[in-house]
N, CA, C, O and CB atoms as a CASP TS submission, in Angstrom:
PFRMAT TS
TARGET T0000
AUTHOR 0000-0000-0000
METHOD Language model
MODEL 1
PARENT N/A
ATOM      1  N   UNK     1       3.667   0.040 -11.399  1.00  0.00           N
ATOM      2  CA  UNK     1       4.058   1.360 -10.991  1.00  0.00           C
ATOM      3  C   UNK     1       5.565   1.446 -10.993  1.00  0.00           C
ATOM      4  O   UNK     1       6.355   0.511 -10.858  1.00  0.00           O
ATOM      5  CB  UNK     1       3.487   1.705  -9.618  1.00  0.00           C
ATOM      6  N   UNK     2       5.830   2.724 -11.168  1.00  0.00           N
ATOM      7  CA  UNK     2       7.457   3.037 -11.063  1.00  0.00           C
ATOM      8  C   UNK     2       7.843   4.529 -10.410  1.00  0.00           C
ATOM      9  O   UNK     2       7.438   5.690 -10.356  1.00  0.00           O
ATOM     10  CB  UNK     2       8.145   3.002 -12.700  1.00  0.00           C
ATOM     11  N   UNK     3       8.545   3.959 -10.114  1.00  0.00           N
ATOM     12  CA  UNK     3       9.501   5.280  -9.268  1.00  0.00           C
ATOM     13  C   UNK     3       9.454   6.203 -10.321  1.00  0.00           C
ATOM     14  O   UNK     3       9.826   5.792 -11.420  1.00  0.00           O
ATOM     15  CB  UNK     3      11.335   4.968  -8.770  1.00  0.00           C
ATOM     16  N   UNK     4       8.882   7.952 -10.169  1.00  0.00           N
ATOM     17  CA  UNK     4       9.345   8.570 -11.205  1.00  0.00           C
ATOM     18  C   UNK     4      10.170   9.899 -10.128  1.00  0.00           C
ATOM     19  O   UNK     4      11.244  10.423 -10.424  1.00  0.00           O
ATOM     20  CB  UNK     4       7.972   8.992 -12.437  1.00  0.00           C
ATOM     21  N   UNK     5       9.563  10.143  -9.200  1.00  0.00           N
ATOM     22  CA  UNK     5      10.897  11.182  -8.267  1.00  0.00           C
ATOM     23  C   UNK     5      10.515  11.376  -6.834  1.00  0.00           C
ATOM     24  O   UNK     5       9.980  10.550  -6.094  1.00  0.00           O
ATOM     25  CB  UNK     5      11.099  12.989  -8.894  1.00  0.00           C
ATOM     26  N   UNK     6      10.846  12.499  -6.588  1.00  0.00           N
ATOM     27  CA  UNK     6      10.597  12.665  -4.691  1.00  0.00           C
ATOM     28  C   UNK     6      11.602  11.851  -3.906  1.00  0.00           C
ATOM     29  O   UNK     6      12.359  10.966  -4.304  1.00  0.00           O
ATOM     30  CB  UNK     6       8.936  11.973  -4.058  1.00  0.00           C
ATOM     31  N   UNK     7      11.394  12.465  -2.444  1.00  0.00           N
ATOM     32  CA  UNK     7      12.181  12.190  -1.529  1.00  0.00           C
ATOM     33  C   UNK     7      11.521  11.546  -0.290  1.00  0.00           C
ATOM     34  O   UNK     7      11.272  12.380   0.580  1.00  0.00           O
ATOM     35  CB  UNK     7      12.840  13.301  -1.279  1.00  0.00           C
ATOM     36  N   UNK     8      11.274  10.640  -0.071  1.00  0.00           N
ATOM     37  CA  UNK     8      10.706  10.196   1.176  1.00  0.00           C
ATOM     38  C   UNK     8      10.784  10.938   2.731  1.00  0.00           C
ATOM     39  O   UNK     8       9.979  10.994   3.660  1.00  0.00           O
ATOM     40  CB  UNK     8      11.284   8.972   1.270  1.00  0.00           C
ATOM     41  N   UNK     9      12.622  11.654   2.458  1.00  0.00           N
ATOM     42  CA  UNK     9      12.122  12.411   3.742  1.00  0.00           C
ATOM     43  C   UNK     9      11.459  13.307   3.512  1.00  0.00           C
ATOM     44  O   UNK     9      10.978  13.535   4.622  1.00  0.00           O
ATOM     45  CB  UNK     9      12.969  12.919   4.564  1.00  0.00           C
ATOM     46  N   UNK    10      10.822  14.442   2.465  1.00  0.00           N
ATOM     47  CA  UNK    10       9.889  15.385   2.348  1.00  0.00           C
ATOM     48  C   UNK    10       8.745  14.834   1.820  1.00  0.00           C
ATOM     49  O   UNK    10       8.219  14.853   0.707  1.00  0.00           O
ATOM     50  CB  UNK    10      10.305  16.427   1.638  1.00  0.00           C
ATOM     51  N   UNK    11       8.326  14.033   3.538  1.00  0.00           N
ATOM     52  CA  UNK    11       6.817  13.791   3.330  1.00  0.00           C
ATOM     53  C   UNK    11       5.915  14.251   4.484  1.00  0.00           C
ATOM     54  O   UNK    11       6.551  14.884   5.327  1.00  0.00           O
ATOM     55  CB  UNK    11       6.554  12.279   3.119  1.00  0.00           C
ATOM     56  N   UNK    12       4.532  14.100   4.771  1.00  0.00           N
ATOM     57  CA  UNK    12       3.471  14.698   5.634  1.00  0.00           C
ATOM     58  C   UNK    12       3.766  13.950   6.755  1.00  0.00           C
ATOM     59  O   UNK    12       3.997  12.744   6.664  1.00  0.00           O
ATOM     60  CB  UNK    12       1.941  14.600   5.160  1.00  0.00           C
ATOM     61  N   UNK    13       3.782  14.549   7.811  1.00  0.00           N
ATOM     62  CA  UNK    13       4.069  13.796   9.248  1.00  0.00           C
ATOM     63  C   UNK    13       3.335  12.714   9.244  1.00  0.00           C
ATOM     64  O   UNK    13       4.055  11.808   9.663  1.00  0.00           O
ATOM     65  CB  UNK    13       3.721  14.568  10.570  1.00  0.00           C
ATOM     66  N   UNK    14       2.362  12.343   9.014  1.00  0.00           N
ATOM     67  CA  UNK    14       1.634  10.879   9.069  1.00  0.00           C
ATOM     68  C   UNK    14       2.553   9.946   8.429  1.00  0.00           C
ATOM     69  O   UNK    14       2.319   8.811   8.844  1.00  0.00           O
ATOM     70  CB  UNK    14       0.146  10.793   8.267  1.00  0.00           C
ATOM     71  N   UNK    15       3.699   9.978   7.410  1.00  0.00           N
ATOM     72  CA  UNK    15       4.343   9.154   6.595  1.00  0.00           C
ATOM     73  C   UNK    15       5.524   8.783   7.752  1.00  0.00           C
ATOM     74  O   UNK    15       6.073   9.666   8.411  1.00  0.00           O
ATOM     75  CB  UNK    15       4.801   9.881   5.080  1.00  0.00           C
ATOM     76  N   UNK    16       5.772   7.615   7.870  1.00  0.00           N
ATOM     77  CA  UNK    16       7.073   7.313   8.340  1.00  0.00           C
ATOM     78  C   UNK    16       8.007   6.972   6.953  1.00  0.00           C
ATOM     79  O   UNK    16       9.187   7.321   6.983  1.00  0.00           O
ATOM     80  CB  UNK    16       6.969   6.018   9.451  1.00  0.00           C
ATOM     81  N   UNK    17       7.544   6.377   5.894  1.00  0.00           N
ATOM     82  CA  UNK    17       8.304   5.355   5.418  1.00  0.00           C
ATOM     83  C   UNK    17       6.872   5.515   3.666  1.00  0.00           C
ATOM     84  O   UNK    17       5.760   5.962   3.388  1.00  0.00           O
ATOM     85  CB  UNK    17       8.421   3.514   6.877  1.00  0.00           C
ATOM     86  N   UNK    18       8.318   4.601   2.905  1.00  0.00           N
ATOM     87  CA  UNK    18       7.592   4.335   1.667  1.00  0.00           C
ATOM     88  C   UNK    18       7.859   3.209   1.099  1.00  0.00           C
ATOM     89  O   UNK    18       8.964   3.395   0.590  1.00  0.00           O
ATOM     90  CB  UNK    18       7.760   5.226   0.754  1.00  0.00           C
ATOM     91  N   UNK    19       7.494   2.044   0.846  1.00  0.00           N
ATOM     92  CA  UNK    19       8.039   0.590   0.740  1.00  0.00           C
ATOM     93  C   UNK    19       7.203   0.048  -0.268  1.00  0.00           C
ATOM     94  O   UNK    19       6.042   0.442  -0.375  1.00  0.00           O
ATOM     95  CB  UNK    19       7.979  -0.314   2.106  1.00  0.00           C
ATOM     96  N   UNK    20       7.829  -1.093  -1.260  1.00  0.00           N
ATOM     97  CA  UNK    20       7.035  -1.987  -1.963  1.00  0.00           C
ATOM     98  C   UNK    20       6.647  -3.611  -1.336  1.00  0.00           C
ATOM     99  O   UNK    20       7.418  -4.549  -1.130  1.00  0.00           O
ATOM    100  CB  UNK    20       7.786  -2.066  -3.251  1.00  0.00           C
ATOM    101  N   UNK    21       4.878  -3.507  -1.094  1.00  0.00           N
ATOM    102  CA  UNK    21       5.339  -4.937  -0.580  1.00  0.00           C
ATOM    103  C   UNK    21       3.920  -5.926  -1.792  1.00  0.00           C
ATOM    104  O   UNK    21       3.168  -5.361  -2.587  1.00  0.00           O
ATOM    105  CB  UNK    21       5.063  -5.115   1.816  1.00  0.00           C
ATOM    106  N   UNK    22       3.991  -7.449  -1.512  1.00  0.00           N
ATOM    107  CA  UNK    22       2.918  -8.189  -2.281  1.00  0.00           C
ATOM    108  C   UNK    22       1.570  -7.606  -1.681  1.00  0.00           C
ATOM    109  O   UNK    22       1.631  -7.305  -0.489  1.00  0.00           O
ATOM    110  CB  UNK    22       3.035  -9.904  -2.095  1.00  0.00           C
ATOM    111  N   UNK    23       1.021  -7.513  -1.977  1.00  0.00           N
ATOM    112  CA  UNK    23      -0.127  -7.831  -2.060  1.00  0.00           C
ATOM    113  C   UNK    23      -0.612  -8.510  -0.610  1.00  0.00           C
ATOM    114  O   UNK    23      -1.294  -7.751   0.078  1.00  0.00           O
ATOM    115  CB  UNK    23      -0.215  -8.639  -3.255  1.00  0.00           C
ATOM    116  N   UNK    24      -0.368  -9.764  -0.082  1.00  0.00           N
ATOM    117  CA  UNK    24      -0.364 -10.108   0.950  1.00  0.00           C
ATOM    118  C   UNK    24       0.595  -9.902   2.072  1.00  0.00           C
ATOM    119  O   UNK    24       0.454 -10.399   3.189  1.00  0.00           O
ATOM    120  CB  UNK    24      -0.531 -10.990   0.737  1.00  0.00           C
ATOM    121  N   UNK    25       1.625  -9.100   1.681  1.00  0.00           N
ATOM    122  CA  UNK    25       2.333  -8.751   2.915  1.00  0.00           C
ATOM    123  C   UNK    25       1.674  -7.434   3.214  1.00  0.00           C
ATOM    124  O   UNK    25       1.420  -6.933   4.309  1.00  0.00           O
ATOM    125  CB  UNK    25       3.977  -8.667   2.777  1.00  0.00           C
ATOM    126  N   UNK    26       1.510  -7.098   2.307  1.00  0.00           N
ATOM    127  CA  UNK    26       0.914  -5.396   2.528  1.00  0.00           C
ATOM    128  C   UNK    26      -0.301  -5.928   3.876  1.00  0.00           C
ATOM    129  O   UNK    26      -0.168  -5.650   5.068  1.00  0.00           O
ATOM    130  CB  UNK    26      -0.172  -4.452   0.536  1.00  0.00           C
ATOM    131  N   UNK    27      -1.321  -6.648   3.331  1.00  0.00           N
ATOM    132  CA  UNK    27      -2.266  -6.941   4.207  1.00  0.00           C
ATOM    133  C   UNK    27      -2.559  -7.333   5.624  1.00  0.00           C
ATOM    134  O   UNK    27      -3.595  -7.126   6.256  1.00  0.00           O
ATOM    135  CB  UNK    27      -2.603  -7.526   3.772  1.00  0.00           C
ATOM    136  N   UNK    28      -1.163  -8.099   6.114  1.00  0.00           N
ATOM    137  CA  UNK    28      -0.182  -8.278   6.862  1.00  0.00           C
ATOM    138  C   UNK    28      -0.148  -7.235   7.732  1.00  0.00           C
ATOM    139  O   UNK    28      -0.729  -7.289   8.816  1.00  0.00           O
ATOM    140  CB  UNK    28       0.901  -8.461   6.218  1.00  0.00           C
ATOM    141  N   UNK    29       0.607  -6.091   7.289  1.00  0.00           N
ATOM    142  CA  UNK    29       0.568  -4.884   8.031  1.00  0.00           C
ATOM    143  C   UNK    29      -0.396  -3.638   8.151  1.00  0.00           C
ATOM    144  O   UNK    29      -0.300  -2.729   8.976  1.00  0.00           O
ATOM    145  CB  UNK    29       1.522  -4.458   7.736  1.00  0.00           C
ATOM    146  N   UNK    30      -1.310  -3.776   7.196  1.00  0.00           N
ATOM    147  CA  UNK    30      -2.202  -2.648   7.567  1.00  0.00           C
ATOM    148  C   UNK    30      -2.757  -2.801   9.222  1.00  0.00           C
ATOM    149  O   UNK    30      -2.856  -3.767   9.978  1.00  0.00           O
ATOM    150  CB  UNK    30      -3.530  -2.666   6.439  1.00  0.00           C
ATOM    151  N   UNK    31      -2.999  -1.625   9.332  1.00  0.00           N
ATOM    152  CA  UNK    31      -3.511  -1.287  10.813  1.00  0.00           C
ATOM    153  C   UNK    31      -4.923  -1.212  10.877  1.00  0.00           C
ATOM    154  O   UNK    31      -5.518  -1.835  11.756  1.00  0.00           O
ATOM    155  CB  UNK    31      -2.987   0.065  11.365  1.00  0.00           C
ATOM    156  N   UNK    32      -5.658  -0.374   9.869  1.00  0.00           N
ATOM    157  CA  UNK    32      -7.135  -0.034   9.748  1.00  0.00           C
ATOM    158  C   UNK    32      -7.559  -0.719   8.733  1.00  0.00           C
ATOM    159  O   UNK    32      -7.123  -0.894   7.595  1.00  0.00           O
ATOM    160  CB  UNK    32      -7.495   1.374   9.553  1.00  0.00           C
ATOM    161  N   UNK    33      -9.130  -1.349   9.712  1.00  0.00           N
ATOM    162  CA  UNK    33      -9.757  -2.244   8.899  1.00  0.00           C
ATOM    163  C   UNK    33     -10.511  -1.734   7.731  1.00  0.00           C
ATOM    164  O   UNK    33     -10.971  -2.539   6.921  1.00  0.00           O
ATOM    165  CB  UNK    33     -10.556  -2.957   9.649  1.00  0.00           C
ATOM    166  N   UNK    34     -10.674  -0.458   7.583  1.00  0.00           N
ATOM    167  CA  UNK    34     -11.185   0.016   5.880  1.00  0.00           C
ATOM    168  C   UNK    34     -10.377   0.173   5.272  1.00  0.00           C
ATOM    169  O   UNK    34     -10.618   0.534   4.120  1.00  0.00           O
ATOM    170  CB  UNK    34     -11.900   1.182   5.510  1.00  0.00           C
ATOM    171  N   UNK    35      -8.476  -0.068   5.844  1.00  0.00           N
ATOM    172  CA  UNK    35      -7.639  -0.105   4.883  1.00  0.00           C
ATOM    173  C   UNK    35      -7.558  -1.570   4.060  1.00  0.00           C
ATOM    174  O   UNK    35      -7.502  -1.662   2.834  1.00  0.00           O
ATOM    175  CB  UNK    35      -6.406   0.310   5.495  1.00  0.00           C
ATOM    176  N   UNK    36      -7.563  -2.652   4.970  1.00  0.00           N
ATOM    177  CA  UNK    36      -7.399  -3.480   4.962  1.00  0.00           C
ATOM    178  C   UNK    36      -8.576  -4.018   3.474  1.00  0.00           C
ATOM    179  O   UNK    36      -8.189  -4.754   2.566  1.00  0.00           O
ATOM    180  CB  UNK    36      -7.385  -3.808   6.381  1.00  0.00           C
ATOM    181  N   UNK    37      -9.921  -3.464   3.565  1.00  0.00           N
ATOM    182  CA  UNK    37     -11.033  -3.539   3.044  1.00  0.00           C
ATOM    183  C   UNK    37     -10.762  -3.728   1.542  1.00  0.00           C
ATOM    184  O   UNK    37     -10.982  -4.511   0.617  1.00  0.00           O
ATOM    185  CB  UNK    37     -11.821  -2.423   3.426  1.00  0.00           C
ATOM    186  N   UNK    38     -10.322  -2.882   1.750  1.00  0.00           N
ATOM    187  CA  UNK    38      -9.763  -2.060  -0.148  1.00  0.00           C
ATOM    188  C   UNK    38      -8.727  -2.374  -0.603  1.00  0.00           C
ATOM    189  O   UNK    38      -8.611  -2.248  -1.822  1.00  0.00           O
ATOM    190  CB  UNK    38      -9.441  -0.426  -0.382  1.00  0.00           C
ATOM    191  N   UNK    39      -7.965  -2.722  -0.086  1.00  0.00           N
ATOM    192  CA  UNK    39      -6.983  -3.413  -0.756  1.00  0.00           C
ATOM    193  C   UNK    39      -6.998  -5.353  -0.919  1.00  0.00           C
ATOM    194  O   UNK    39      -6.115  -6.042  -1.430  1.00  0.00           O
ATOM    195  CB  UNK    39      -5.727  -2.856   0.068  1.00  0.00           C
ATOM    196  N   UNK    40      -8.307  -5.824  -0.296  1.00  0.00           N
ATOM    197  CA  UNK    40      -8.532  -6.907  -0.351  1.00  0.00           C
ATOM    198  C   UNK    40      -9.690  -6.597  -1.478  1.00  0.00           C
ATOM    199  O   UNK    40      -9.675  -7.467  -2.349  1.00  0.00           O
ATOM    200  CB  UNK    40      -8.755  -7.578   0.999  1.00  0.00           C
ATOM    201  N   UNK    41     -10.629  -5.647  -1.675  1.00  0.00           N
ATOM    202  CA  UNK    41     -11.250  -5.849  -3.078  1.00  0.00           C
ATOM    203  C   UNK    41     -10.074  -5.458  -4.065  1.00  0.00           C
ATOM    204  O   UNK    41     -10.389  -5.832  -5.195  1.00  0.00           O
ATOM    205  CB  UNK    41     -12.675  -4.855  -3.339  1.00  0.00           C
ATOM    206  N   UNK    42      -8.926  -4.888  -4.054  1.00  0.00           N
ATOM    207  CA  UNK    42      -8.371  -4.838  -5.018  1.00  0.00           C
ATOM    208  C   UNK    42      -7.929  -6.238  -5.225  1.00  0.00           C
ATOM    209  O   UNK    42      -8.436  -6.823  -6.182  1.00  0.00           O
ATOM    210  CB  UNK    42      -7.504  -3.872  -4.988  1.00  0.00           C
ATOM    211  N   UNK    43      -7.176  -6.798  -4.582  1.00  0.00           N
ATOM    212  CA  UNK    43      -6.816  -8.336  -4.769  1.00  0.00           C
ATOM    213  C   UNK    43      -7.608  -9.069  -5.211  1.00  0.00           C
ATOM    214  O   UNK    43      -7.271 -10.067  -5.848  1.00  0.00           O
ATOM    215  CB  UNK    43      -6.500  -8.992  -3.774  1.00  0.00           C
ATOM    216  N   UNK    44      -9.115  -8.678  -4.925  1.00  0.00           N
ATOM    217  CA  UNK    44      -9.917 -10.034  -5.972  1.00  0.00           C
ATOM    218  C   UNK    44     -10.105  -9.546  -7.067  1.00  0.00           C
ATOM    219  O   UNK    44     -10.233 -10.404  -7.940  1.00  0.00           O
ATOM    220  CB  UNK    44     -11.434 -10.671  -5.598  1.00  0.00           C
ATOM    221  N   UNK    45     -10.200  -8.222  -7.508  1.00  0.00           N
ATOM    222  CA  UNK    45     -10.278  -7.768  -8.769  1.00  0.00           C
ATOM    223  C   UNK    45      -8.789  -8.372  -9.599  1.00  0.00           C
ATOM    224  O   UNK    45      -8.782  -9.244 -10.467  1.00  0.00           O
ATOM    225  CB  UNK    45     -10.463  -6.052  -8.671  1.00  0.00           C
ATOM    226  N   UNK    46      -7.994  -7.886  -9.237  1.00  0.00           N
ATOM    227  CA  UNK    46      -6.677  -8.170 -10.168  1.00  0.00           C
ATOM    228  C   UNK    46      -6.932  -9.384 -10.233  1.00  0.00           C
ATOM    229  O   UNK    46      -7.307  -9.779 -11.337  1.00  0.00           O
ATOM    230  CB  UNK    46      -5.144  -7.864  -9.688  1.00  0.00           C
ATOM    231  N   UNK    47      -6.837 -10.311  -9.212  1.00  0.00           N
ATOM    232  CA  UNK    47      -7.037 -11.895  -9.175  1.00  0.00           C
ATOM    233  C   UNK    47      -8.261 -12.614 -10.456  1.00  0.00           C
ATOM    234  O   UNK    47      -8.167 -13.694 -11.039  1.00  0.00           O
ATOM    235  CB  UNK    47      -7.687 -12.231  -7.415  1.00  0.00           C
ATOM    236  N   UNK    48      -9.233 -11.672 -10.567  1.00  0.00           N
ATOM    237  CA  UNK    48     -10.658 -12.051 -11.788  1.00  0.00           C
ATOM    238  C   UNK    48      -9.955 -11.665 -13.247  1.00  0.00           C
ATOM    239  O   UNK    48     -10.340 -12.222 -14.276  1.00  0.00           O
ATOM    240  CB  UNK    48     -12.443 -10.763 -11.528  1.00  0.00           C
ATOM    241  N   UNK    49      -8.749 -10.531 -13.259  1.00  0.00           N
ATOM    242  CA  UNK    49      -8.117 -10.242 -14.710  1.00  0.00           C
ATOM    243  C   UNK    49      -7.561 -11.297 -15.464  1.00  0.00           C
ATOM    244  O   UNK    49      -7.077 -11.075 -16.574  1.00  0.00           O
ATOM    245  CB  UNK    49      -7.038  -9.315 -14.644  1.00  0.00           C
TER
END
């Protein structure tokens, strides 16, 4: 993925922030466990490519 525009401060009140992290740091910080869910089947998928 790449940056193509926008402004982070014109985002939806739920957004604090917009950051790139691995894969396992991301996982690290999620809060909700169906977030957490899906981005751990994404990791085994990329991981089987």
């Amino acid at each position: 993925m790449e940056y193509e525009s926008g402004d982070t401060s014109q985002h939806d009140a739920e957004v604090d922030g917009a950051e790139w992290f691995t894969l396992d740091e991301a996982l690290s910080k999620l809060s909700f466990k169906g977030d957490r869910r899906i981005l751990e089947a994404a990791k085994a998928k990329l991981a089987a490519v």
